[in-house]
PyMOL commands that place a pseudoatom at each C-alpha (Angstrom):
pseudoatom trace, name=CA, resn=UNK, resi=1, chain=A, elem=C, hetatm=0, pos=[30.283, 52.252, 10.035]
pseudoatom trace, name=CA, resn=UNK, resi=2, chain=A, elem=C, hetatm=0, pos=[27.284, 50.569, 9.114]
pseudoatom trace, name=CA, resn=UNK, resi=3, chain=A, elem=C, hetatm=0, pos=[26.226, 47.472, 11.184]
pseudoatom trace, name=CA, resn=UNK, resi=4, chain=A, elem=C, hetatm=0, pos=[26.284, 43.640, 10.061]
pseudoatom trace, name=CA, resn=UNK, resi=5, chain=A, elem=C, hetatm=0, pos=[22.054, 43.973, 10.846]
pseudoatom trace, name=CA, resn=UNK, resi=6, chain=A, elem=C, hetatm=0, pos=[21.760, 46.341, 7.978]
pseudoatom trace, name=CA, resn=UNK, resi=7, chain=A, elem=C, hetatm=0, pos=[23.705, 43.860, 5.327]
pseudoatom trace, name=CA, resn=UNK, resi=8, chain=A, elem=C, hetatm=0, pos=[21.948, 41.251, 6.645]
pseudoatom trace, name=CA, resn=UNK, resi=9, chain=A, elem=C, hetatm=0, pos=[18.165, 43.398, 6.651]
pseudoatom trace, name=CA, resn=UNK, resi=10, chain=A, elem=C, hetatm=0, pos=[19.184, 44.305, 3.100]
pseudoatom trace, name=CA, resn=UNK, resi=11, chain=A, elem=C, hetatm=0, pos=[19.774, 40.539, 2.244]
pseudoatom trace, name=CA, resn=UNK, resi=12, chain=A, elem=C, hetatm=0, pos=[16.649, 39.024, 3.739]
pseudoatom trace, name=CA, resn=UNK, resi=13, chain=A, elem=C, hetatm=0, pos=[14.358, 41.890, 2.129]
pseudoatom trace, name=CA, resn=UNK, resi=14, chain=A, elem=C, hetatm=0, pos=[16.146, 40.480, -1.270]
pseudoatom trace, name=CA, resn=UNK, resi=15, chain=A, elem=C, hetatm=0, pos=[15.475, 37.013, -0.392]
pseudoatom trace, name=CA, resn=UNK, resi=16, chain=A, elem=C, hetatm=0, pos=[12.099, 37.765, 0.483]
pseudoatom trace, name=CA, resn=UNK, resi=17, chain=A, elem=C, hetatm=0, pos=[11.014, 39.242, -2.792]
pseudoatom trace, name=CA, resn=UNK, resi=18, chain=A, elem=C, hetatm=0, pos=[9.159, 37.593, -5.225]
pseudoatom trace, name=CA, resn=UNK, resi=19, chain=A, elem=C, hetatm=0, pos=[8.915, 33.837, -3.269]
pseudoatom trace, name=CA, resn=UNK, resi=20, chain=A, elem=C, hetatm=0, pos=[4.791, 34.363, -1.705]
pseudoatom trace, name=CA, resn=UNK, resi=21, chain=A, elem=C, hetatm=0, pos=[1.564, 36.111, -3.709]
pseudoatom trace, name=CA, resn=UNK, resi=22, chain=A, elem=C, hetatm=0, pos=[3.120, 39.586, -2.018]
pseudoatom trace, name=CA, resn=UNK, resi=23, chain=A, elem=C, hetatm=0, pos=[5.636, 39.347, -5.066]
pseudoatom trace, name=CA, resn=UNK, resi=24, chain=A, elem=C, hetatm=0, pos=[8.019, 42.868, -4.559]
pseudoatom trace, name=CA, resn=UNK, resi=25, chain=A, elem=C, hetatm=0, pos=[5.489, 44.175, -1.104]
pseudoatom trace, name=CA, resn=UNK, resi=26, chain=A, elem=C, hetatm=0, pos=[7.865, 43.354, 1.214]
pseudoatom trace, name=CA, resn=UNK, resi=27, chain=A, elem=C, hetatm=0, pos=[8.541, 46.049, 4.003]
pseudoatom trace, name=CA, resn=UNK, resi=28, chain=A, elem=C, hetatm=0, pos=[10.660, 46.281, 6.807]
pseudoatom trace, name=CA, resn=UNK, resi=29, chain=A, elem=C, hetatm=0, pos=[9.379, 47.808, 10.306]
pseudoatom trace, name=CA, resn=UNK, resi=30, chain=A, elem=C, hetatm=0, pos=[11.477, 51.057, 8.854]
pseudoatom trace, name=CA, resn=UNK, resi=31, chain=A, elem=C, hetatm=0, pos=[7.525, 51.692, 7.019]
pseudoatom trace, name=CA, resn=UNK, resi=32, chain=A, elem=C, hetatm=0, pos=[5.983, 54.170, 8.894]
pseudoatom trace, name=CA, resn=UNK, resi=33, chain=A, elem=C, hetatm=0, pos=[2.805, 54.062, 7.339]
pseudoatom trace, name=CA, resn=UNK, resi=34, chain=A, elem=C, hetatm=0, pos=[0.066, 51.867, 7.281]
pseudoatom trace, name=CA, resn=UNK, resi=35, chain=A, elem=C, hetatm=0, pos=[0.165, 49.007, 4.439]
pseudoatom trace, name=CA, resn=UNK, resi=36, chain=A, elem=C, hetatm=0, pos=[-3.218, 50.006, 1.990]
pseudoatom trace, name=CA, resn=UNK, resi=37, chain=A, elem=C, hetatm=0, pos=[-5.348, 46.976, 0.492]
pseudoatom trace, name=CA, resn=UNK, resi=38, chain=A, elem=C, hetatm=0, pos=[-4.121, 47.798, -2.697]
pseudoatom trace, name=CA, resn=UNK, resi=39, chain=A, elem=C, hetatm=0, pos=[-0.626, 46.867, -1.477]
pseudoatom trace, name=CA, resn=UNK, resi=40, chain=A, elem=C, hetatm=0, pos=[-2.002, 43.620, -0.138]
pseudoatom trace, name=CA, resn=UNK, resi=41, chain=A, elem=C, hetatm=0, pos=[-0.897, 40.694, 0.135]
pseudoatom trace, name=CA, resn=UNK, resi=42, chain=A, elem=C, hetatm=0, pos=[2.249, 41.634, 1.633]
pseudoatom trace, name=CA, resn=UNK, resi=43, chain=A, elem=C, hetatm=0, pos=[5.358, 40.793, 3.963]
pseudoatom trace, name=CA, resn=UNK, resi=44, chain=A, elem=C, hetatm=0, pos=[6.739, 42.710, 6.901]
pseudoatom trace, name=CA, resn=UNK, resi=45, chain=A, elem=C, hetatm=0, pos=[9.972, 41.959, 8.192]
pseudoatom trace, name=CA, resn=UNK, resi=46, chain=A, elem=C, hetatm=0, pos=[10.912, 43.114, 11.993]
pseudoatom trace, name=CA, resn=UNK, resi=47, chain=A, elem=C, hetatm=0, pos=[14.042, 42.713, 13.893]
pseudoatom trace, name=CA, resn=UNK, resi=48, chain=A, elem=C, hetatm=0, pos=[12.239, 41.777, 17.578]
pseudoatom trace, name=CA, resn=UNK, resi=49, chain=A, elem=C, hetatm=0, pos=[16.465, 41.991, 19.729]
pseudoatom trace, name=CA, resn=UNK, resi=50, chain=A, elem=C, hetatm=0, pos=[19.652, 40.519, 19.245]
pseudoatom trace, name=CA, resn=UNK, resi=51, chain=A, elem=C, hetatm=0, pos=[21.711, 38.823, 21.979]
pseudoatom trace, name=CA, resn=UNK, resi=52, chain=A, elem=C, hetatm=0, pos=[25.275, 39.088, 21.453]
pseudoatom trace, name=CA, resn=UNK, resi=53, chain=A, elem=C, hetatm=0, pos=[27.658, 35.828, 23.441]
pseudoatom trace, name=CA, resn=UNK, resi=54, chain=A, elem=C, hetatm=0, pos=[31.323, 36.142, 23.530]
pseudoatom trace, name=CA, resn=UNK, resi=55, chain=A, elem=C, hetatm=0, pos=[32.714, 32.726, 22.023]
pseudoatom trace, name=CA, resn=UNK, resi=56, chain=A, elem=C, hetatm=0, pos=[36.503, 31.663, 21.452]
pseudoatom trace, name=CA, resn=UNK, resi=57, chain=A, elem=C, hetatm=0, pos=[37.715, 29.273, 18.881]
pseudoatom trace, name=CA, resn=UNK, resi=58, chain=A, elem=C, hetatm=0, pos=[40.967, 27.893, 20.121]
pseudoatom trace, name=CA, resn=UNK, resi=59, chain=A, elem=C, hetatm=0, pos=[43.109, 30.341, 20.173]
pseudoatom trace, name=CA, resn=UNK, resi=60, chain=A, elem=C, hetatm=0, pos=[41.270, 33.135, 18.813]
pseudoatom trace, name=CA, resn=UNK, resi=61, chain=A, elem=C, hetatm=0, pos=[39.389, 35.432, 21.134]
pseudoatom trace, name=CA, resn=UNK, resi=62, chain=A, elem=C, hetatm=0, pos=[36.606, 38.490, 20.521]
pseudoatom trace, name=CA, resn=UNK, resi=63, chain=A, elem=C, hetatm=0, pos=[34.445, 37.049, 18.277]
pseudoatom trace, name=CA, resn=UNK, resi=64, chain=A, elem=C, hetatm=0, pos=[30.598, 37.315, 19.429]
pseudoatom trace, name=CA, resn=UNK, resi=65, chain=A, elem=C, hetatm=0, pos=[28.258, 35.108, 18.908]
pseudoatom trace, name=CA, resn=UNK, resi=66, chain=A, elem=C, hetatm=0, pos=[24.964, 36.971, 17.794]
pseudoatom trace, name=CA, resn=UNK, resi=67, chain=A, elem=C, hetatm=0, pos=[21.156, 35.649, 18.270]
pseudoatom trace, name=CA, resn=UNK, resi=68, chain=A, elem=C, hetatm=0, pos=[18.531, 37.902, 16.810]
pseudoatom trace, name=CA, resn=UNK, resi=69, chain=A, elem=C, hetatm=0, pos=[14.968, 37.634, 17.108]
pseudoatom trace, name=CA, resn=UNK, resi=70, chain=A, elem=C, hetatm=0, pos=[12.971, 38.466, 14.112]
pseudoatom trace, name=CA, resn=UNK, resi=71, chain=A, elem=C, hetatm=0, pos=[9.483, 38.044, 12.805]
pseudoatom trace, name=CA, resn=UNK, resi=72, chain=A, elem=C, hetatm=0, pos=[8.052, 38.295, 8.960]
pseudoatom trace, name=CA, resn=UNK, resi=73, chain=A, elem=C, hetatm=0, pos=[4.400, 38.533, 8.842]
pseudoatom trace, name=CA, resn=UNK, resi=74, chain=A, elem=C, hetatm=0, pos=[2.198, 37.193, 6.295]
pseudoatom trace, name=CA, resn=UNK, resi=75, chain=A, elem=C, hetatm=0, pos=[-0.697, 40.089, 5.750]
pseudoatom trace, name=CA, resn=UNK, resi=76, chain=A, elem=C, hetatm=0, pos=[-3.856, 38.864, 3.128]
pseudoatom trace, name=CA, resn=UNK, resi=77, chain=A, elem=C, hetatm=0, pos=[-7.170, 40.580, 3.205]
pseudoatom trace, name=CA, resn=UNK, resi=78, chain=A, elem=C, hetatm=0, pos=[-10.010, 38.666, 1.190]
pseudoatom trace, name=CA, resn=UNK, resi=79, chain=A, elem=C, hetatm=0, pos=[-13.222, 37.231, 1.259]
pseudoatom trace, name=CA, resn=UNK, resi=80, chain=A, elem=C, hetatm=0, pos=[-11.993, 33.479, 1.198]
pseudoatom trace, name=CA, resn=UNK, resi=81, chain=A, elem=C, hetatm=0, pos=[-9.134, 31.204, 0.989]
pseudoatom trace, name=CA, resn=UNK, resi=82, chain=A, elem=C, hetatm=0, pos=[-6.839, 33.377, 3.307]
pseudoatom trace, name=CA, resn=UNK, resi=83, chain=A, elem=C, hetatm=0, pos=[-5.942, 30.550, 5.284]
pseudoatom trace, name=CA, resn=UNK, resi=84, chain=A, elem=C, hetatm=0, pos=[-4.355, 28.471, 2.259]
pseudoatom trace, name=CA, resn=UNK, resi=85, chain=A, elem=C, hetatm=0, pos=[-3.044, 31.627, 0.686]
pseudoatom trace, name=CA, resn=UNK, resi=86, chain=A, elem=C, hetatm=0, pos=[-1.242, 32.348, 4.482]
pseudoatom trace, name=CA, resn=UNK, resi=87, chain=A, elem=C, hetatm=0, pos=[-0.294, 28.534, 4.938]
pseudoatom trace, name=CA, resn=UNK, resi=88, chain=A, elem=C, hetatm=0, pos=[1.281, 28.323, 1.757]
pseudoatom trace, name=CA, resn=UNK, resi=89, chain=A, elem=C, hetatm=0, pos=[3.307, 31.758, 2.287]
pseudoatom trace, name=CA, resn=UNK, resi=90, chain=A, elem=C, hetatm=0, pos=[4.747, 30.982, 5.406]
pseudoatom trace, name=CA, resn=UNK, resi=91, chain=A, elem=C, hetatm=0, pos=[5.954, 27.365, 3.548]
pseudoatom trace, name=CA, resn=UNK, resi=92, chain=A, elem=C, hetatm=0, pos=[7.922, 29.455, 1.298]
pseudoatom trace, name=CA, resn=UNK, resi=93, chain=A, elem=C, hetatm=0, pos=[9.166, 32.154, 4.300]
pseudoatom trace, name=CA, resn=UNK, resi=94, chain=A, elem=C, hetatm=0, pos=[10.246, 29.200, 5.799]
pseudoatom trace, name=CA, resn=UNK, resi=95, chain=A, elem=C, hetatm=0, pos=[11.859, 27.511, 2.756]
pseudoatom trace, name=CA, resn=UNK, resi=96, chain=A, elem=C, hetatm=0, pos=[13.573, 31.105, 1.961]
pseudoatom trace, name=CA, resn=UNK, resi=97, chain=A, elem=C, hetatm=0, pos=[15.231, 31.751, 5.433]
pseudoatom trace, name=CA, resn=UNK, resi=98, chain=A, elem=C, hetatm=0, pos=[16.370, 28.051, 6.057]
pseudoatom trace, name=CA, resn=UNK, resi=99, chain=A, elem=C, hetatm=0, pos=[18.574, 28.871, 2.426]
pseudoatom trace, name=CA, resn=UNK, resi=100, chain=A, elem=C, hetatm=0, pos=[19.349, 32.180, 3.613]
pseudoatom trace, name=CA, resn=UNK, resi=101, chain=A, elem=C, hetatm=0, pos=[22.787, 32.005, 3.559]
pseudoatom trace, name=CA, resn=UNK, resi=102, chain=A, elem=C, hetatm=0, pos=[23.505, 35.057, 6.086]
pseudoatom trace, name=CA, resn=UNK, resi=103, chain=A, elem=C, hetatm=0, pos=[23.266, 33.286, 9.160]
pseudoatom trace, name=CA, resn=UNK, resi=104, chain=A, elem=C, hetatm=0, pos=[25.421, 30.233, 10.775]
pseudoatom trace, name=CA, resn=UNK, resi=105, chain=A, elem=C, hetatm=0, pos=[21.906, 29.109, 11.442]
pseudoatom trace, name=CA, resn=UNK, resi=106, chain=A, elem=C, hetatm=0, pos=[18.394, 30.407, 11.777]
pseudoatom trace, name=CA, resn=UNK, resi=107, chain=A, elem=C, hetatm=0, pos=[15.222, 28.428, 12.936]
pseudoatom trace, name=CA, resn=UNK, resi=108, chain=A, elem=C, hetatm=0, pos=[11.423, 29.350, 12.901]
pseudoatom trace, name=CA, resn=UNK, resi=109, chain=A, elem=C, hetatm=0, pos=[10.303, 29.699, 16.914]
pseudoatom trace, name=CA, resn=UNK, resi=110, chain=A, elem=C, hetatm=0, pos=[6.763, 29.842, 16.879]
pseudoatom trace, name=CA, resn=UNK, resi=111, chain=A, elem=C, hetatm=0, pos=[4.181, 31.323, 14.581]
pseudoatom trace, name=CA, resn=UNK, resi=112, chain=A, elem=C, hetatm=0, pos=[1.246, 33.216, 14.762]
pseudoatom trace, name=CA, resn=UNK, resi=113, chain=A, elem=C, hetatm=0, pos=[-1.934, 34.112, 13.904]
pseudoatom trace, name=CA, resn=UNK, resi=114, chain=A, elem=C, hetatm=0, pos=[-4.454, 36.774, 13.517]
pseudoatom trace, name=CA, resn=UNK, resi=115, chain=A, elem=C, hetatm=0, pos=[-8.168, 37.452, 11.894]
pseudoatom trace, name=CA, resn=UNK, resi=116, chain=A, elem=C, hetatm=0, pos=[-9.631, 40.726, 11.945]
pseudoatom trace, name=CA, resn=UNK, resi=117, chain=A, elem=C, hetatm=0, pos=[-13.282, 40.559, 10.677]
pseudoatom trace, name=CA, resn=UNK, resi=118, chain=A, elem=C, hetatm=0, pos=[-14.310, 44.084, 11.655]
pseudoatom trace, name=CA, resn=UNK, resi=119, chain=A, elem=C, hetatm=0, pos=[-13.457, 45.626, 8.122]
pseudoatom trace, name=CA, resn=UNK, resi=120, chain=A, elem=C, hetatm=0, pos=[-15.210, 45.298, 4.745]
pseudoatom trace, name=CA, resn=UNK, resi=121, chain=A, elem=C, hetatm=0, pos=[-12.859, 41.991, 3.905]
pseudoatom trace, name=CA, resn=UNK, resi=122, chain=A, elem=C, hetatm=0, pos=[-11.434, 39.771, 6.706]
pseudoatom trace, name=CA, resn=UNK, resi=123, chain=A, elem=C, hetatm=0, pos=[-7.310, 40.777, 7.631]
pseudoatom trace, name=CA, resn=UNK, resi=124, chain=A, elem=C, hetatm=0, pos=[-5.471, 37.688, 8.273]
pseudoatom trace, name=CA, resn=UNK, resi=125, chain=A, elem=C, hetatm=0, pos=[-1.841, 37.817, 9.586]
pseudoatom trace, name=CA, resn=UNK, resi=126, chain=A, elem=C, hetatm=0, pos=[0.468, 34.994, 10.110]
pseudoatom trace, name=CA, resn=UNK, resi=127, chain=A, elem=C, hetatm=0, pos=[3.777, 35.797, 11.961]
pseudoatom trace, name=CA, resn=UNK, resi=128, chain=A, elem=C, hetatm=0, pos=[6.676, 33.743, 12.012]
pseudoatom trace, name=CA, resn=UNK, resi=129, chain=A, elem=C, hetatm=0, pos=[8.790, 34.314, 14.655]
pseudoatom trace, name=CA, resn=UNK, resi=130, chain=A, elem=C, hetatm=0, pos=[12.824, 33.009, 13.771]
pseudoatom trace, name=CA, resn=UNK, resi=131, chain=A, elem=C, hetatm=0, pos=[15.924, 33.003, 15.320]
pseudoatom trace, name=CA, resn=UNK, resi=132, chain=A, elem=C, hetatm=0, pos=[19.010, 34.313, 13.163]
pseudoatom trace, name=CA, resn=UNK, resi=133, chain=A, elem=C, hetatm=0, pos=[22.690, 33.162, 14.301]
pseudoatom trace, name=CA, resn=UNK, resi=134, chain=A, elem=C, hetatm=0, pos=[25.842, 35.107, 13.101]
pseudoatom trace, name=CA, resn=UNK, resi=135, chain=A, elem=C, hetatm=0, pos=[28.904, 36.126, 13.903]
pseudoatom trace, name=CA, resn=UNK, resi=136, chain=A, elem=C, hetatm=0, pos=[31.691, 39.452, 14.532]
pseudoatom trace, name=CA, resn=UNK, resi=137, chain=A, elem=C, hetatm=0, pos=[34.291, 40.293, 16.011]
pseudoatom trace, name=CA, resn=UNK, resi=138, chain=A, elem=C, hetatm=0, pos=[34.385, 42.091, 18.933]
pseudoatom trace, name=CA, resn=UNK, resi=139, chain=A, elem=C, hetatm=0, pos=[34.483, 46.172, 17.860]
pseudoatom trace, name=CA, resn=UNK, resi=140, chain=A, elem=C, hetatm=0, pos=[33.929, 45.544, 14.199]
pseudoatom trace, name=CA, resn=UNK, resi=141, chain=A, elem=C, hetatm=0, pos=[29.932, 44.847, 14.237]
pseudoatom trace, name=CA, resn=UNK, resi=142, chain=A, elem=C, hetatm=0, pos=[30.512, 46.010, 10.505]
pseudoatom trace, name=CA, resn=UNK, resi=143, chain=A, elem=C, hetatm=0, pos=[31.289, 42.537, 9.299]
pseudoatom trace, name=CA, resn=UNK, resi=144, chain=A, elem=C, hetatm=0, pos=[30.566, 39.178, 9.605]
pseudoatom trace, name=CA, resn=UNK, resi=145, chain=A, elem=C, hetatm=0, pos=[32.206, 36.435, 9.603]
for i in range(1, 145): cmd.bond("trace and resi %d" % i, "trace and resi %d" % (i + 1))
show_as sticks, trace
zoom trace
């Protein structure tokens, strides 16, 4: 039995594509090795935890309540205009997981950000950290609701 995460991974990969510069390089923490400049810009997604809450709805009981933590980063390497190219991607991140339509709710927590000027081109990373709300019942994590 496959977990609700995976569907909703799947989903968010999906919604993902095609929205920043990055067009189809979007990679989940499952990508073992390293992302090559060719393959730049691109988008990593990472599941950080979940947080599962026990909640009833009046008389119906075992359905949790289920927080996850997850960051997509932002990665650009060029000479110039990495800050635009990274403010305007995580606008449209941000516009693509408040439509996402696999969570109850989900809300960007913080965001950050990263410049790595020790290679031949500078790195620039922006994170955004969310937080994902869905729900299952209690011994089916399969599906959810």
């Amino acid at each position: 039995m496959s977990h609700a995460r995976s569907t909703i991974r799947t989903a968010l990969v999906a919604a993902l594509v095609g929205i920043t510069a990055a067009g189809s390089r979007v990679y989940t923490e499952e990508r073992v090795q390293a992302i090559a400049q060719g393959e730049l810009p691109a988008v990593l997604l990472a599941f950080q935890q979940e947080t599962p809450e026990r909640i009833t709805f009046g008389q119906i009981d075992g359905i949790l309540e289920r927080t996850i933590s997850f960051t997509v980063t932002y990665i650009i390497k060029a000479a110039s205009g990495y800050l635009d190219a990274a403010d305007t991607a995580c606008g449209q991140i941000e516009a693509a997981i408040a439509a996402f339509t696999g969570f109850k709710q989900s809300v960007p927590t913080r965001t950050l950000f990263d410049l790595d000027i020790s290679g031949e081109l500078p790195l620039y990373t922006a994170e955004i950290t969310f937080s994902g709300t869905y729900r299952t019942t209690q011994g089916n994590p399969a599906t959810s609701l």
